[in-house]
C-alpha positions as CSV (number, residue, x, y, z in Angstrom):
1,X,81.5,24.8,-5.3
2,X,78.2,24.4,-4.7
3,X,75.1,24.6,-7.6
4,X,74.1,28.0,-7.8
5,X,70.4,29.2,-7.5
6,X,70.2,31.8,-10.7
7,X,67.5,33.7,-11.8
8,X,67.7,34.9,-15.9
9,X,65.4,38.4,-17.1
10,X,64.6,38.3,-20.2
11,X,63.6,35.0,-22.5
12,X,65.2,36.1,-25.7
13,X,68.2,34.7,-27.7
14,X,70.8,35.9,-24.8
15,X,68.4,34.6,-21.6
16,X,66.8,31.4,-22.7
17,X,70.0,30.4,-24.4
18,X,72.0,31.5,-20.7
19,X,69.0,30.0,-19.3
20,X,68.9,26.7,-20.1
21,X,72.9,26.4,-20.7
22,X,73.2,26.9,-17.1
23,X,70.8,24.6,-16.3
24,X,72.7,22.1,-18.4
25,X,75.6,22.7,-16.3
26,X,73.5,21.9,-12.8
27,X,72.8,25.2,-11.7
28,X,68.9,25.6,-10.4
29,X,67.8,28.0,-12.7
30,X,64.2,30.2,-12.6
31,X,63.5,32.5,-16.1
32,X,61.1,35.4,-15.8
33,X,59.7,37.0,-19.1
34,X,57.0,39.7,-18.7
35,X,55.5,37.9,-21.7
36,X,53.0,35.4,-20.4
37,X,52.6,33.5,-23.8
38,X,55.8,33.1,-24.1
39,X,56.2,31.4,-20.3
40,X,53.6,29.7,-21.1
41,X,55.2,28.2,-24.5
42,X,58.4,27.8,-23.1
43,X,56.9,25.8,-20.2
44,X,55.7,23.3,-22.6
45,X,59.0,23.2,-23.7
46,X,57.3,25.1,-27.1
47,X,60.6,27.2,-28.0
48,X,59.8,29.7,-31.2
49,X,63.8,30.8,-31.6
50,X,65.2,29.0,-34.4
51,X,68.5,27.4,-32.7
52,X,69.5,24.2,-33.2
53,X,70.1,22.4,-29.2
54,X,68.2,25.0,-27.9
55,X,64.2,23.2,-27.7
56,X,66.2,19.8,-26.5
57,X,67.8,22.2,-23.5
58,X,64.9,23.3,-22.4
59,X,63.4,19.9,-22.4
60,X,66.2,18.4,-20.3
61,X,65.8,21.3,-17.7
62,X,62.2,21.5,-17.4
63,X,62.2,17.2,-17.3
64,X,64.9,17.7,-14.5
65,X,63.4,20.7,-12.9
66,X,66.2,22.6,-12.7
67,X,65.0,24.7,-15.1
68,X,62.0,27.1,-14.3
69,X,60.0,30.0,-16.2
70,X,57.5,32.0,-14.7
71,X,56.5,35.8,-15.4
72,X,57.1,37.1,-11.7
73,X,60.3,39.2,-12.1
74,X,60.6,40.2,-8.2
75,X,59.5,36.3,-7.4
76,X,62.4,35.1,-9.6
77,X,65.4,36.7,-8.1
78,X,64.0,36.0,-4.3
79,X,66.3,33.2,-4.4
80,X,68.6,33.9,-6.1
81,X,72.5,34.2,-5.7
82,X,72.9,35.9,-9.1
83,X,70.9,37.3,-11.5
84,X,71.6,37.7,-15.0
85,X,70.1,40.5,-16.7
86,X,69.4,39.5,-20.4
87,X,66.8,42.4,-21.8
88,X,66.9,44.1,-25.2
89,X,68.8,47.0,-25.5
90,X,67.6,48.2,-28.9
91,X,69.6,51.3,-30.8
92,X,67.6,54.0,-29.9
93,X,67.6,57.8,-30.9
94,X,70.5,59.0,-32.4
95,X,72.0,55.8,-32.1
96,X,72.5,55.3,-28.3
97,X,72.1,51.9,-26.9
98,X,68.1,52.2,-25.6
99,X,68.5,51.3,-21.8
100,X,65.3,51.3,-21.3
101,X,64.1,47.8,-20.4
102,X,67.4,47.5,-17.9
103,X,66.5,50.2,-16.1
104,X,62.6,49.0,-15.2
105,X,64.1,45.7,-14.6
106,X,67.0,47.4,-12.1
107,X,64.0,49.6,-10.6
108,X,61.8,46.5,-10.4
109,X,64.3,43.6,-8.3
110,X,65.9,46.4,-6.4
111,X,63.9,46.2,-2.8
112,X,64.1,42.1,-3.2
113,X,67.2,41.4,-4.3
114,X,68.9,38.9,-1.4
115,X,71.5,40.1,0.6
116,X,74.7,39.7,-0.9
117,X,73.4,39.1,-4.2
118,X,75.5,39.5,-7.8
119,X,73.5,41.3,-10.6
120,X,75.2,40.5,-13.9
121,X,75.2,42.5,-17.1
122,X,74.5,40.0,-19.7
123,X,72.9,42.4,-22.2
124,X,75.4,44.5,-24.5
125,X,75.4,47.6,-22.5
126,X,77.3,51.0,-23.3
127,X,80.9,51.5,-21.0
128,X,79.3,52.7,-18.1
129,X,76.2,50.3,-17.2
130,X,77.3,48.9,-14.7
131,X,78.0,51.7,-12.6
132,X,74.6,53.0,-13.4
133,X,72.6,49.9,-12.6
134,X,74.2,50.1,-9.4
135,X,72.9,53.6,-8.6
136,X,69.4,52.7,-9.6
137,X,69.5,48.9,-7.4
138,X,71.0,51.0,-4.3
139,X,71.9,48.3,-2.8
140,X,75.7,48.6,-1.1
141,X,75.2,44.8,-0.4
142,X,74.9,44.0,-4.1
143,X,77.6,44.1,-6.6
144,X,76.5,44.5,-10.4
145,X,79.3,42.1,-12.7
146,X,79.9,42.6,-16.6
147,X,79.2,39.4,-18.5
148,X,79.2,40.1,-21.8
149,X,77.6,37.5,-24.3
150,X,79.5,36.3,-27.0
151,X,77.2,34.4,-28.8
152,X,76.3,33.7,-32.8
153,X,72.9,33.1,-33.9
154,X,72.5,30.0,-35.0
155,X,75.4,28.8,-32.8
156,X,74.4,30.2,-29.6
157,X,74.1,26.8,-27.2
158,X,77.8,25.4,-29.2
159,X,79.0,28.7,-28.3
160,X,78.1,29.0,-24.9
161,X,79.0,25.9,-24.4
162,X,82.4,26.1,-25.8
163,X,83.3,29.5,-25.6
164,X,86.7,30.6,-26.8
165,X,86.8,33.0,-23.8
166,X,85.0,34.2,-20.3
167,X,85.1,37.8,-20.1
168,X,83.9,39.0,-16.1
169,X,84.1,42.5,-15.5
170,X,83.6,44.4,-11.8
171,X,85.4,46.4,-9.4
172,X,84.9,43.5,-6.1
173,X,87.0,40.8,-7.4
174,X,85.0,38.5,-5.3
175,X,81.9,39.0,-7.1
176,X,83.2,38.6,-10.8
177,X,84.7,35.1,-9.2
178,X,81.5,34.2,-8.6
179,X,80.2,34.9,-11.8
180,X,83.2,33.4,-13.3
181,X,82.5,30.1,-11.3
182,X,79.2,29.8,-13.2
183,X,81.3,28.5,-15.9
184,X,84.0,26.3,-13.9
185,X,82.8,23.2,-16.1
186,X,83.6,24.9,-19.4
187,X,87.5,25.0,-20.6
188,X,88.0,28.3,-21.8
189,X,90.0,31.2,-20.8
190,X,88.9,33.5,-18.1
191,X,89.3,37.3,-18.4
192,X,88.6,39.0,-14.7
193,X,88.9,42.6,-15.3
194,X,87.3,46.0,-14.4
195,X,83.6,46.3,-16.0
196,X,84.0,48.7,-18.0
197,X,87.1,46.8,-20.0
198,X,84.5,44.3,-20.5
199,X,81.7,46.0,-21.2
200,X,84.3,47.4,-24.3
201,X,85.4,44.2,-24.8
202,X,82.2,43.5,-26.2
203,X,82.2,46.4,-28.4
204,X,85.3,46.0,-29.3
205,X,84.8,43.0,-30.6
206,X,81.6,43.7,-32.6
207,X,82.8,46.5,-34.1
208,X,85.8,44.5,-35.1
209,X,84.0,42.4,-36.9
210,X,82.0,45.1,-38.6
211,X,84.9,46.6,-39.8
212,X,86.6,43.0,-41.4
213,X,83.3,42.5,-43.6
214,X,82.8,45.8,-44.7
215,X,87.1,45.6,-46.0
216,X,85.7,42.6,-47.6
217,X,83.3,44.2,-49.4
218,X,85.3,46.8,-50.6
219,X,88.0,44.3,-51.5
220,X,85.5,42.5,-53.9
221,X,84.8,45.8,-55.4
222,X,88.5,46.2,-56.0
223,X,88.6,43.1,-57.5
224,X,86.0,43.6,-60.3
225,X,87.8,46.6,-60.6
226,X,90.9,44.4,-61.8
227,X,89.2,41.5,-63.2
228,X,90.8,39.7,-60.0
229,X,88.9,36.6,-57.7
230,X,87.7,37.5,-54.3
231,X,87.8,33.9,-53.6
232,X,91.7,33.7,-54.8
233,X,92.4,36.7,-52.4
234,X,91.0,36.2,-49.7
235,X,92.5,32.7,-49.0
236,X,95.4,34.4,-50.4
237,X,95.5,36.7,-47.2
238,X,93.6,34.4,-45.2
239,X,96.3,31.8,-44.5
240,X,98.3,34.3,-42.2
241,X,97.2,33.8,-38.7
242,X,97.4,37.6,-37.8
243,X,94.5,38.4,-40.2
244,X,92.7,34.7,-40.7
245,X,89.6,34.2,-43.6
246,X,86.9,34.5,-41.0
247,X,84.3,37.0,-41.5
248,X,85.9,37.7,-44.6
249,X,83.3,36.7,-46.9
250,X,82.0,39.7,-48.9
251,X,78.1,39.5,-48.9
252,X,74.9,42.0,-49.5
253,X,76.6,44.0,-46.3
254,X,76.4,43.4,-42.5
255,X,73.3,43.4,-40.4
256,X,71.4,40.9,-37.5
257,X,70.5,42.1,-34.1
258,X,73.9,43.2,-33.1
259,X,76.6,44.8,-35.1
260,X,74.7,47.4,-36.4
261,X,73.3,49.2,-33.0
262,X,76.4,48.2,-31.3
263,X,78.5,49.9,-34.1
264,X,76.2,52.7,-33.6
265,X,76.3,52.5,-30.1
266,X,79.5,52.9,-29.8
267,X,80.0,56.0,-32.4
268,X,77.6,57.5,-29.8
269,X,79.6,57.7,-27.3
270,X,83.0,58.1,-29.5
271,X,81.2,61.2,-30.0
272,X,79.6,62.1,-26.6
273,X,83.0,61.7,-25.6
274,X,84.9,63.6,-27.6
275,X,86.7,60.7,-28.8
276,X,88.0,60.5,-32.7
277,X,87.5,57.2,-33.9
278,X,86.9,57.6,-38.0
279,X,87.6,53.6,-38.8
280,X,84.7,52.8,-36.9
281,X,82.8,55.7,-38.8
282,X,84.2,54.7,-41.9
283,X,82.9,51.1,-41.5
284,X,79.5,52.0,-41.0
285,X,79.3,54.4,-44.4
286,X,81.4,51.5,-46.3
287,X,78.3,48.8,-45.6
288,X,76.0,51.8,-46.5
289,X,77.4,52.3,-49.6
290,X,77.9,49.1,-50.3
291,X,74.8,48.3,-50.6
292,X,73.4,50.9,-52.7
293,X,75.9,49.8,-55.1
294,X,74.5,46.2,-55.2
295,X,71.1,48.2,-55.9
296,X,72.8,50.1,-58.5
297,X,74.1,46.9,-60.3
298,X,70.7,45.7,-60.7
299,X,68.8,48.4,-61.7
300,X,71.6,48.5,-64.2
301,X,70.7,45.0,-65.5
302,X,67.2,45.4,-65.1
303,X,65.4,49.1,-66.1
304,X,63.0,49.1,-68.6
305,X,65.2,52.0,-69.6
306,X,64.4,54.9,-67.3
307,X,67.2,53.8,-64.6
308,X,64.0,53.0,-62.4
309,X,62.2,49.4,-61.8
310,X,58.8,50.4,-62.0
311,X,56.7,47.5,-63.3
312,X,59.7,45.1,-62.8
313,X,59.4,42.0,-60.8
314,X,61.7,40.5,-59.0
315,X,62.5,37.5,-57.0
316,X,64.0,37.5,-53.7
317,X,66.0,34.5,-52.5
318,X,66.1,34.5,-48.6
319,X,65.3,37.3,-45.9
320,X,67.0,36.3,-42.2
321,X,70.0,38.4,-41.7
322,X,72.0,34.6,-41.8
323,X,71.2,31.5,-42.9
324,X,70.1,28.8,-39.9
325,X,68.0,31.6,-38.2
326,X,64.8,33.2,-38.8
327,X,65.8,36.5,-37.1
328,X,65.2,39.4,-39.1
329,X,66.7,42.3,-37.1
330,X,68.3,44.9,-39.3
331,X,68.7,42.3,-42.3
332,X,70.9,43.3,-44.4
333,X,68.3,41.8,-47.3
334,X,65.6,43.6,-45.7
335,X,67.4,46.5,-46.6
336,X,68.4,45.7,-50.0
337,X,64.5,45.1,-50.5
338,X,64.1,48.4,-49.2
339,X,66.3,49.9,-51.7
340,X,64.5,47.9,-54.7
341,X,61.2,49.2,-53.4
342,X,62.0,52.8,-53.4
343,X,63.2,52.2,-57.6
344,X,59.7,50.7,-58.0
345,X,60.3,47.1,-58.1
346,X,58.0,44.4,-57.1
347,X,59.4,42.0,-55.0
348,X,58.3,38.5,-54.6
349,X,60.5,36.6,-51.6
350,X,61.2,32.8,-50.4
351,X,63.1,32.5,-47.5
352,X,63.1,28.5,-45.6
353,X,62.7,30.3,-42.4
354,X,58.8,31.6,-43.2
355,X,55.4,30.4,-45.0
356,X,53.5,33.1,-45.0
357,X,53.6,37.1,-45.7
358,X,54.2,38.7,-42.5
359,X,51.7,41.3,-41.8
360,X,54.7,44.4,-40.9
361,X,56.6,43.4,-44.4
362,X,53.1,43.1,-46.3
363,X,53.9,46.8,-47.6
364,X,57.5,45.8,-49.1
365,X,57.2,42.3,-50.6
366,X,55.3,39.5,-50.8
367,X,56.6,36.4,-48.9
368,X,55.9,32.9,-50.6
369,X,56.4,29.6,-50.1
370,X,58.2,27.9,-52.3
371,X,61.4,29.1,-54.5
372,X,59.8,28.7,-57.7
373,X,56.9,30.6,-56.7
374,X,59.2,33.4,-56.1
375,X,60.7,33.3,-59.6
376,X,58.0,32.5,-61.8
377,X,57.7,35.7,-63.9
378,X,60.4,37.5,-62.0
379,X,63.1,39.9,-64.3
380,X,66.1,38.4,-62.1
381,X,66.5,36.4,-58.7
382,X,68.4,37.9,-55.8
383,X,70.4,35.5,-53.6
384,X,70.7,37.4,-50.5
385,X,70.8,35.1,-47.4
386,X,73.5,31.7,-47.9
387,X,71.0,29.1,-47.3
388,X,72.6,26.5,-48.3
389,X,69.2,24.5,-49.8
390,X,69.6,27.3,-52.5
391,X,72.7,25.9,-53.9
392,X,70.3,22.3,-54.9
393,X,67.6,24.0,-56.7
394,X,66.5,22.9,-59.8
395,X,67.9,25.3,-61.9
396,X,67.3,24.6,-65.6
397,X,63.6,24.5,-63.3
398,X,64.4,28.1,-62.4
399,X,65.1,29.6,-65.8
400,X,62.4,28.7,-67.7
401,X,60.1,30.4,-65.0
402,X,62.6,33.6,-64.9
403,X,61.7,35.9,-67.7
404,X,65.4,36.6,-68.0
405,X,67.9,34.4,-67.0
406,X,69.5,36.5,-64.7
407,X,70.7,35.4,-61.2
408,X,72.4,38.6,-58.9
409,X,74.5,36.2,-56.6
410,X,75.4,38.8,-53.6
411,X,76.5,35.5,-51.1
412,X,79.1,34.0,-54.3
413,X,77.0,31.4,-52.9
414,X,76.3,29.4,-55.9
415,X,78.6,27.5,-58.5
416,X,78.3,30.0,-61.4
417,X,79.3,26.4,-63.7
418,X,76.0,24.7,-62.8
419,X,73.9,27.8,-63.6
420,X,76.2,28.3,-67.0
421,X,74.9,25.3,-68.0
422,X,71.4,25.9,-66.8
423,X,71.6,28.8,-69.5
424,X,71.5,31.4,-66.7
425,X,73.6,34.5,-66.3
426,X,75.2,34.6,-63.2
427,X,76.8,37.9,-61.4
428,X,78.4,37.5,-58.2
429,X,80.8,39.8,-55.8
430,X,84.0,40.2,-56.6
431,X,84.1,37.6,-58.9
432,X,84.0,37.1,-62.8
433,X,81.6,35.3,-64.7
434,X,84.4,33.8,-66.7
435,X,87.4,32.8,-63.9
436,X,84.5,31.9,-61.3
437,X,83.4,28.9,-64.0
């Protein structure tokens, strides 16, 4: 098979990682971005996405030159034997996946596509896309593939790399086998179905995972309930290869940039289709709750008296959705914060991933850079993101700056021993102060 000439939209997590990735495979690759500082960034090889491989990628495709970015949409795909659409698809009202950027993109390319051309869905797109970019391209010679992305933040070039599967969706066989060739160089298996199976698939599979976090969140509550270890029952269960220990982890709930809009995204058209599906309704109210509870537990620990926090400080220990990124799409810390805002509390944050007080969070917490300037004075700390630096911080250090020496664990990421013994309360999920020592 000859090297492909591929053109990727879009320059965020999805298309610079599918970007570059392909270009580490030897395909000839041009990026477009309508964003002309970025272009101009990422043509210095200046890459602003925390990924680890990602800024050496780049590097290795620009210094071979099959690697491109430019800002010229149309001139990108002129080339091009398939183009991967990689654009944003935000939740928008109601809770519907917001098509908005495919569909100027689609409208865009659609007089110079080149004949014969694939256009592949690499964006997470409702059931249905595909067929719809096709009507806007109207192109009879071009055939529109589902690729969904399966990719982690933070792992996204190991995971592209080495998937554990290639899903390729369409209705001309042909075309998805072309798509599917992209990847001959990577051993993994290779799903060639209809596109809207895998435009599901990737719903699926989100909303799979939704639902396993939020039972382990609930499970933790069960255990306090019963003095039991979270810990102790989740390896218990995890063992048994039907239900494994991944994304198992009870934490402040579930958030990043996409299990909550695709969740919601696909509840939206549950609905719109008159299709019951209450589990995946049910998983979305659980994380909800969940977290209002977590709020609930401190304002318990921490009201002056009134069940408020007005006047109370408090110190926020991470903010990125996940440790090893600095993404802060529908953070599930953010929204904790959120929660201690509207009880009155001050928050003070430290999170590895930023310096400085962004200026669209300036109205809900301060951001500052160091731990101990996020503690000093503070009621209680908040653990809610798993860097792991947290777990070496000085803590006897900590507690004499902590006006109480209270420490609201919500990853169970630290050893509630050490912090025992730096004469420091520590409440985790799930877990007992007394058995997790």
């Amino acid at each position: 098979m000859r090297d492909r000439h591929v053109a990727v939209i879009g320059t965020g997590y999805v298309g610079l990682t599918t970007g570059a990735c392909l270009a580490s495979l030897g395909h000839q690759v041009v990026c477009a971005d309508a964003d002309p500082y970025k272009v101009e960034r990422l043509r210095r090889a200046e890459v602003d996405i925390l990924e680890p491989g990602l800024p050496e990628l780049v590097r290795e495709g620009l210094d071979s030159g099959r690697l491109e970015f430019v800002q010229d949409t149309p001139g990108a795909v002129g080339d091009a034997d398939v183009v991967f659409l990689c654009l944003p698809t935000p939740m928008g009202v109601g809770g519907a996946a917001d098509l908005a950027a495919v569909e100027a993109v689609a409208d865009e390319i659609r007089t110079v596509l080149p004949h014969e051309a694939v256009v592949v869905n690499k964006s997470t797109v409702p059931v249905g896309t595909t067929e719809r970019v096709a009507a806007l391209l109207g192109r009879p010679d071009v055939t529109v593939v589902s690729n969904p992305e399966f990719l982690r933040e933070g792992h996204a070039v190991r995971d592209f790399l080495n998937p554990d599967r290639i899903v390729v969706g369409a209705a001309d066989r042909a075309a998805a086998q072309r798509v599917a060739d992209l990847y001959a160089e990577l051993d993994a298996p290779l799903v060639l179905t209809d596109a809207a199976s895998a435009e599901l698939a990737k719903y699926a599979a989100n909303f799979f995972l939704a639902m396993k976090l939020s039972f382990a969140n609930n499970l933790a509550t069960l255990c306090e309930h019963f003095d039991a270890d979270v810990n102790d029952v989740i390896t218990g269960i995890g063992h048994d290869p039907r239900i494994g220990s991944a994304f198992l982890n009870p934490g402040p709930g579930w958030g990043g940039s996409c299990l909550p809009k695709d969740t919601h995204a696909l509840l939206t058209v549950c609905e719109e289709s008159g299709v019951e599906f209450p589990l995946l309704r049910a998983t979305i109210e659980t994380n909800v709750e969940h977290q209002r509870r977590l709020v609930e537990r401190v304002v318990a620990g921490c009201s002056p008296g009134d069940g408020s926090l007005h006047g109370v400080r408090l110190a926020l220990l991470g903010l990125s959705f996940k440790a090893g990124t600095s993404d802060l799409r529908d953070s599930p810390a953010l929204a904790i914060a959120r929660l201690l805002k509207e009880r009155g509390a001050e928050l003070y944050a430290y999170d590895p991933a930023f310096s400085e007080t962004r200026p669209d969070l300036s109205d809900l917490l301060t951001i500052v850079d160091t731990p101990e300037k996020a503690v000093e004075h503070a009621r209680a700390c908040v653990i809610l993101t798993e860097w792991p630096q947290f777990r070496d911080l000085d803590w006897e250090a900590v507690a004499g700056l902590l006006d109480t020496p209270v420490v609201y664990d919500f990853r169970n990421l630290l050893d509630p021993a050490r912090l025992r013994r730096a004469a420091l309360s520590w409440e985790g999920i799930g877990r007992s102060y007394a058995m997790a020592g």
